[in-house]
C-alpha positions as CSV (number, residue, x, y, z in Angstrom):
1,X,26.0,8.3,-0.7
2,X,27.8,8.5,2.4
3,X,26.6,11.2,4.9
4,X,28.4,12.8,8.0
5,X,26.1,14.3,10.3
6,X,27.6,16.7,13.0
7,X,25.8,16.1,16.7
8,X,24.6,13.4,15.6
9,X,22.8,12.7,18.7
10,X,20.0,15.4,18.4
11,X,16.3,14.9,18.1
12,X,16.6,16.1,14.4
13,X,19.8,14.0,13.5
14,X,18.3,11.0,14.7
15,X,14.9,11.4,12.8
16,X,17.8,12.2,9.7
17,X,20.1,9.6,10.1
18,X,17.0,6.7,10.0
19,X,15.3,8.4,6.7
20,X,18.9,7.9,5.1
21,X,19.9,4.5,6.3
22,X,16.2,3.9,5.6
23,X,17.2,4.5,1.8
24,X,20.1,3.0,1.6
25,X,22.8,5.5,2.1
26,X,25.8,5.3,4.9
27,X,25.5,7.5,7.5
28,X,28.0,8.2,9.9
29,X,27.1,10.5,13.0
30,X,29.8,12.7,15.4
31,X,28.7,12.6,19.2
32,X,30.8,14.1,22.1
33,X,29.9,11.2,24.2
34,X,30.6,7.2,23.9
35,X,27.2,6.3,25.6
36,X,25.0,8.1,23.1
37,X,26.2,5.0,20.4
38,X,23.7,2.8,20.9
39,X,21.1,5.1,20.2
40,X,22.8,5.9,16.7
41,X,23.5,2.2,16.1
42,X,19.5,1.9,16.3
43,X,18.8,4.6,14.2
44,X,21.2,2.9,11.5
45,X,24.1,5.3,11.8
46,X,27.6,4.2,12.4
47,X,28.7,6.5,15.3
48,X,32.0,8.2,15.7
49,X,33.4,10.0,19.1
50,X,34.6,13.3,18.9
51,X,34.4,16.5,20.5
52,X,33.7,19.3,18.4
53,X,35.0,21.6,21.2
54,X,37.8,20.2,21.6
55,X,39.0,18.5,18.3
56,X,41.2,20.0,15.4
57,X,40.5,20.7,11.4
58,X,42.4,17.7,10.8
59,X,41.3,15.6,13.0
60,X,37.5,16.0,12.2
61,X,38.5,16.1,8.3
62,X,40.2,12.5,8.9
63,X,36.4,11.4,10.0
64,X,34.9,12.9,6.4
65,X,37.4,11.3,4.4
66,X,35.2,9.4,1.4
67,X,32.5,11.4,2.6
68,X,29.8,12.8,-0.6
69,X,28.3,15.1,1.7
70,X,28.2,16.6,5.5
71,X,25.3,18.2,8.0
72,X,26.1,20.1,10.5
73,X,23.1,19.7,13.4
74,X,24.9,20.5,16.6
75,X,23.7,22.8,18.8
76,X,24.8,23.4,22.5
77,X,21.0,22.5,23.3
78,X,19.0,23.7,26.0
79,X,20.7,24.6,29.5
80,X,23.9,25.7,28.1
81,X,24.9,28.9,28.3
82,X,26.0,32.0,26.1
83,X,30.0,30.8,26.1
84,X,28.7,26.8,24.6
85,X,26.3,29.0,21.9
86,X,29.6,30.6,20.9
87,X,32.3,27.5,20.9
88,X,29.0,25.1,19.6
89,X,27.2,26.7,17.3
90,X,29.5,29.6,15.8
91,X,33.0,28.1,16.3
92,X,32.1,23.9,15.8
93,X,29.8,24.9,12.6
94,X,33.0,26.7,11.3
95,X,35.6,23.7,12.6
96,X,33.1,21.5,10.3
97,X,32.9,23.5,7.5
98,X,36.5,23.6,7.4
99,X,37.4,20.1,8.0
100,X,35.0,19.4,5.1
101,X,36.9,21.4,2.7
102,X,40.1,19.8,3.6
103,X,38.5,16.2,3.4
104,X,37.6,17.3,-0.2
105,X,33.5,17.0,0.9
106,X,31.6,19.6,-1.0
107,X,27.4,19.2,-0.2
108,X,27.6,20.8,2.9
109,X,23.7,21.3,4.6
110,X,23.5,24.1,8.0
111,X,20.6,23.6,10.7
112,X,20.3,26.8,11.0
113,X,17.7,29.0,13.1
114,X,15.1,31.5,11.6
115,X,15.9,35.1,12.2
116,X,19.5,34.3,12.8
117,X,20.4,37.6,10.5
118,X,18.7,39.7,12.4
119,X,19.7,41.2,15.2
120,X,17.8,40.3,19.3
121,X,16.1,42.9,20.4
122,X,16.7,44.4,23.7
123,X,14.3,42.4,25.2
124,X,15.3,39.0,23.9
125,X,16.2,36.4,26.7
126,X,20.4,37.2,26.7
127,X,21.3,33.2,26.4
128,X,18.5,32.6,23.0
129,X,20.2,36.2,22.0
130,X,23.6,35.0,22.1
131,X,22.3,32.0,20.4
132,X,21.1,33.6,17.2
133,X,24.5,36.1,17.0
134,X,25.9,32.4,17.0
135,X,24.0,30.8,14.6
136,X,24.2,34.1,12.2
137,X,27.5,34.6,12.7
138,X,28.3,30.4,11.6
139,X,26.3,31.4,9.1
140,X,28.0,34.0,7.3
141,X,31.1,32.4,8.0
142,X,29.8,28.9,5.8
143,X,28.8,31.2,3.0
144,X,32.3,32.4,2.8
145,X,33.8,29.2,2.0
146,X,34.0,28.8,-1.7
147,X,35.0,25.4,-1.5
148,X,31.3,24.4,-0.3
149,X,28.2,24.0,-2.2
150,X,26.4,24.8,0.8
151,X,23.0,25.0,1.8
152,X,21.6,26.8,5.0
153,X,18.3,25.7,6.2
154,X,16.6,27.7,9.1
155,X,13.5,26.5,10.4
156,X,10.7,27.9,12.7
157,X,10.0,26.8,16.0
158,X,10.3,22.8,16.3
159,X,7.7,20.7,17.5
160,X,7.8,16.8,17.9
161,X,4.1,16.7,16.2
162,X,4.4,13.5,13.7
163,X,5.3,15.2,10.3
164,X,3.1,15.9,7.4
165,X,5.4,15.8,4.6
166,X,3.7,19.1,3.8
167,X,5.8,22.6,4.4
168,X,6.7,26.0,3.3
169,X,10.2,26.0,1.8
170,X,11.4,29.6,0.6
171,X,13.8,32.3,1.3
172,X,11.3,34.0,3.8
173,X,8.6,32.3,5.1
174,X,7.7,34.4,8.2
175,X,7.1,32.5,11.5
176,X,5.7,29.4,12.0
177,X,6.0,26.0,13.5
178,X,7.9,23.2,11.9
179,X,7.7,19.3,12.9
180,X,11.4,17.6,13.4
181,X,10.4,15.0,11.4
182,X,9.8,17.2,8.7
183,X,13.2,18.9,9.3
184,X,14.8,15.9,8.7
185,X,13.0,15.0,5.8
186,X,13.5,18.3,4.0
187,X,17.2,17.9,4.8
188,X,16.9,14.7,3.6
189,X,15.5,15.5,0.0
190,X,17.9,18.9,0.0
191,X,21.3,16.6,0.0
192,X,19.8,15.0,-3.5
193,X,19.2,18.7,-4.5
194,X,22.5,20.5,-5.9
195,X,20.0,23.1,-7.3
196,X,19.9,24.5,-3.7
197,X,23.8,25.1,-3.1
198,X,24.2,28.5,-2.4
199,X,20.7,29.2,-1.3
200,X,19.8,30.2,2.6
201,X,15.7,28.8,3.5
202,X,13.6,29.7,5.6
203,X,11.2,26.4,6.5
204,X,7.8,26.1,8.2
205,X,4.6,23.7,8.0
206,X,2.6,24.2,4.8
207,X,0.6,23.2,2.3
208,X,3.3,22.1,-0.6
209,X,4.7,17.9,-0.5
210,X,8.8,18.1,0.8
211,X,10.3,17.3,-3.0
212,X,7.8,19.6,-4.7
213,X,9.2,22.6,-2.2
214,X,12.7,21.2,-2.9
215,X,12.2,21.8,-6.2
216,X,11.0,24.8,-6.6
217,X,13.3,26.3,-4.3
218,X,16.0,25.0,-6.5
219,X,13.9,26.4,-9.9
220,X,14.0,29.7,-8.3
């Protein structure tokens, strides 16, 4: 299977992109910068330059071609402010989504965030509230393709704890903290899942093994 991760250069692509190569699939990350190649190259991923921000439908489609299925990871990260959370994680998530309908690419996986539906409350930090409008609003717009058997994953808060393999996988979870590794490794085991296209999961630490959650969540 080849894979195309966008911002491929984040804490949870990386963890991603070496359980995949580690498996034998081809993996092919999109970073905004030339310098962050060497850490994908490591990590197994072939890396490919281009600017989200910046970058066309067709363009970013002509990087999916021969592709069996994208992730979308990017995220303006910390420090940016409330205009990146719009052009990053609303407007990019929808430039992917696009260019992977064009490219013919229909597994489609969302890093999402958990309570992105709902709307900040008046106290919420205004950057983290414009974040979650962004990642709800990217969202709703994925669902809307048709052409995508997409899957929208939104985990709790993210910790760099070494992972369990053991979570809570389901349509509402209620908080909780999640490790990236085990991110990765749901997202992982999701892109072998077709039984989850179409469904939006919430995703914390648990008691249930990765594949048996995966499965379920696919059963229903």
């Amino acid at each position: 299977m080849r894979i195309v991760i966008a911002g491929g250069h984040g804490q949870i692509a990386l963890r991603l992109e070496r359980l995949l190569a580690g498996r034998g699939d081809e993996v092919a990350g999109i970073v905004r910068k030339p310098e962050q190649a060497g850490d994908l190259l490591a990590a197994g991923a072939e890396p490919v330059v281009c600017d989200l921000e910046q970058a066309s439908v067709e363009e970013v489609a002509q990087h999916m071609q021969g592709a069996d299925a994208a992730v979308f990871a990017a995220g303006a990260g910390p420090g940016s402010g409330t205009d990146r959370k719009q052009t990053v994680d609303h407007a990019a998530a929808v430039l992917f989504a696009d260019a992977a309908v064009s490219a013919g690419v229909r597994r489609f996986l969302v890093v999402s965030s958990m309570g992105a539906d709902q709307e900040p409350t008046a106290d919420t930090d205004p950057v983290f509230a414009a974040y979650q409008r962004a990642k709800g609003a990217a969202d709703t717009d994925v669902r809307s393709r048709t052409a995508l058997d997409w899957t929208i994953l939104r985990p709790g808060r993210l910790t760099d704890d070494p992972g369990t393999g053991l979570i809570t996988l389901a349509e509402s979870t209620g908080r909780g903290e999640v490790t990236r590794q085990d991110v990765a490794a749901v997202l992982a085991t999701l892109l072998n899942e077709p039984g989850t296209a179409g469904l939006t999961l919430e995703l914390i630490g648990g008691t249930t093994p990765i594949a048996e959650a995966v499965q379920a969540a696919a059963n229903g």
